[in-house]
LOMAR-695004 format. One record per residue (C-alpha): x, y, z. Coordinates in steps of 0.1 Angstrom, whole numbers, plus 5000, padded with zeros to 4 digits. Example, Ala and Ser with C-alpha at 12.3 -4.5 7.8 and 13.67 -1.06 7.14 Angstrom:
2
512349555078 513749895071 
END
This chain:
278
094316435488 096016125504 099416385510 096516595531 095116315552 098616175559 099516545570 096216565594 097616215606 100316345615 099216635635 096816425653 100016205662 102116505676 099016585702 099016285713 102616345725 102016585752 098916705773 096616955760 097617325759 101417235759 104017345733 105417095711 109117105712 111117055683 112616745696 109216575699 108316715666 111516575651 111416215663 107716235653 108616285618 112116085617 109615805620 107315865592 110315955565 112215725548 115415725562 119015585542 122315605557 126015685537 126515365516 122315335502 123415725490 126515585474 124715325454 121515575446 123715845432 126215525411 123115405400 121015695392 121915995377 119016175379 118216165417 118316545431 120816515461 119416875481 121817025507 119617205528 122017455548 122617795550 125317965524 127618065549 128017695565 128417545523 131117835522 132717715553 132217365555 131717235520 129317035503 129216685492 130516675458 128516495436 127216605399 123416515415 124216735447 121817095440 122117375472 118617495482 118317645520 115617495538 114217865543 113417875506 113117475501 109417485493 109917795467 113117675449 112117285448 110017305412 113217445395 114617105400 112016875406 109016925380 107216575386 106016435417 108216115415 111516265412 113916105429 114516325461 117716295488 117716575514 121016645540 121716855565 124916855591 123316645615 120116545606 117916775625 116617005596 116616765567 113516525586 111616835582 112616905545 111816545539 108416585552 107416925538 108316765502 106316455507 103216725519 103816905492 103216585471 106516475461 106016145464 110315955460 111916135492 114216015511 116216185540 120316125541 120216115583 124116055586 124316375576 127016545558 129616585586 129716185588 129916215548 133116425550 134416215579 134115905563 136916085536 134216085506 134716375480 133416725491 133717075476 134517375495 133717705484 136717905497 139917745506 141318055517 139018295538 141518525549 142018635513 140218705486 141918425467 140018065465 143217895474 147018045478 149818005455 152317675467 155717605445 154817315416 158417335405 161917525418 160817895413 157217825400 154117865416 150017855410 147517895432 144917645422 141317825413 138117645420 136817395397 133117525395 131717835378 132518245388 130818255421 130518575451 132618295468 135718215446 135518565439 135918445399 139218225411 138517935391 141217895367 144917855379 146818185388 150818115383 153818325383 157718205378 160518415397 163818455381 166518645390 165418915363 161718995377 158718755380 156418685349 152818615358 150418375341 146618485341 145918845351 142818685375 139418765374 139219095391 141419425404 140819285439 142018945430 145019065406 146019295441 146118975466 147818785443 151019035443 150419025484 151218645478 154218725457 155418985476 155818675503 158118485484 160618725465 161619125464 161819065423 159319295403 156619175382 157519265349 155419065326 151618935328 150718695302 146918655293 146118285286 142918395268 140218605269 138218445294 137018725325 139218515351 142418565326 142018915320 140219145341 142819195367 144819395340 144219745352 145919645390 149219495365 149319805342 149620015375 152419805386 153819905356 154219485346 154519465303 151019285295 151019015269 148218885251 148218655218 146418865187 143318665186 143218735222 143619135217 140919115192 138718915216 139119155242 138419455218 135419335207 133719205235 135419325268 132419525282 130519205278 133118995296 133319245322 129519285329 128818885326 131318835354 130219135373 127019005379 128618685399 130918855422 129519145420 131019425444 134319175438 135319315408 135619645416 139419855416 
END
């Protein structure tokens, strides 16, 4: 009830603002509600999330900027878009005093999450206004989604060691994103051929890693070594096996795969979905 009242409050404040009949812009709206939030800035989030593991960080943004931009990269830190904020929220927050941070890139949409979560009687919000770009400016730890948008690949092979190379996968679950990147892809070139480590999770992504190669040496791929049985280790076999590269797999592996590859295959399908196809 008192959520209710301090929402009619509210209202009543914003038409006080401007004359009758006129629109209220966004920008009155937003200062109007900046002051009735509680507010912290970068080093109170710091000590909340140190202190308290159970605080739901919420990045409010769209996919496509978390893809391109990043995210902050804290265990706490959840992604719902403020589009489907007030239908997503009770997944993560099933009391009304659950700790609550909200962010955006500038602190123009998360005010407005803040406040929609405090009508909808949550009752511990509090807004992050530096906003994640003064986050990721400030050099604190962020996660990106794709290091490499112009490939299929999260991240491209560099050289580790003379004639060794890996391109680092993601450290977070199969995702549409990393395009199920997340272990480490490696390949050594000799002056016999080039042995790859890891098939990769996919046709597609077993296909730009050999572009990568291709890059760095003429030498064929002859062999392609399966660290386990593990969807990101194996399911780029069928693009090797084409190339004519000798697959290698330790037994228990082989029998993994036999027994359960359509599982492996359909569990990962379902993350990056057209992705795996080839």
């Amino acid at each position: 009830m008192k959520h209710f009242l301090f929402s009619i409050l509210c209202i009543f404040a914003l038409t006080n603002v401007v004359a009758e009949g006129e629109i209220v812009s966004s920008e009155q709206m937003l200062e109007a509600v900046k002051k009735r939030i509680v507010n912290i800035n970068t080093d109170e989030l710091i000590e909340m999330l140190d202190k308290d593991p159970s605080i739901v960080l919420i990045d409010i943004r769209t996919r496509p900027e978390i893809v391109k931009l990043g995210t902050i990269r804290r265990g706490q830190n959840r992604h719902i878009p403020r589009g489907w904020l007030e239908f997503r929220i009770g997944e993560h927050a099933q009391s009304s005093d659950t700790p609550i941070v909200v962010y955006c890139g500038k602190n123009l949409r998360s005010p407005l999450a803040a406040k929609t979560l405090e009508t909808m009687g949550y009752t511990n919000v509090k807004n992050y206004s530096d906003g994640f770009f003064e986050w990721k400016l400030a050099g604190l730890p962020y996660a990106i989604s794709d290091k490499a948008p112009n490939t299929i690949l999260y991240s491209r092979p560099v050289e580790v060691a003379d004639g060794v190379y890996s391109a680092i996968g993601a450290t977070q679950p199969p995702t549409y994103e990393n395009a199920n990147h997340n272990n480490n892809l490696s390949f050594i070139v000799t002056t016999d051929g080039v042995l790859v480590f890891n098939a990769g999770g996919s046709y597609l992504l077993a296909k730009a890693m050999h572009e990568e190669i291709k890059k760095i040496t003429d030498q064929p791929v002859k062999h392609v070594v399966f660290e386990n049985a593990q969807g990101h280790a194996i399911l780029g076999a069928k693009y090797w096996k084409e190339q004519g590269a000798n697959l290698i797999a330790h037994e228990e592996t082989l029998k993994e795969i036999q027994a359960h590859g359509d599982q492996i295959y359909k569990r990962d399908a379902r993350f990056i979905r057209d992705r795996i196809l080839g």
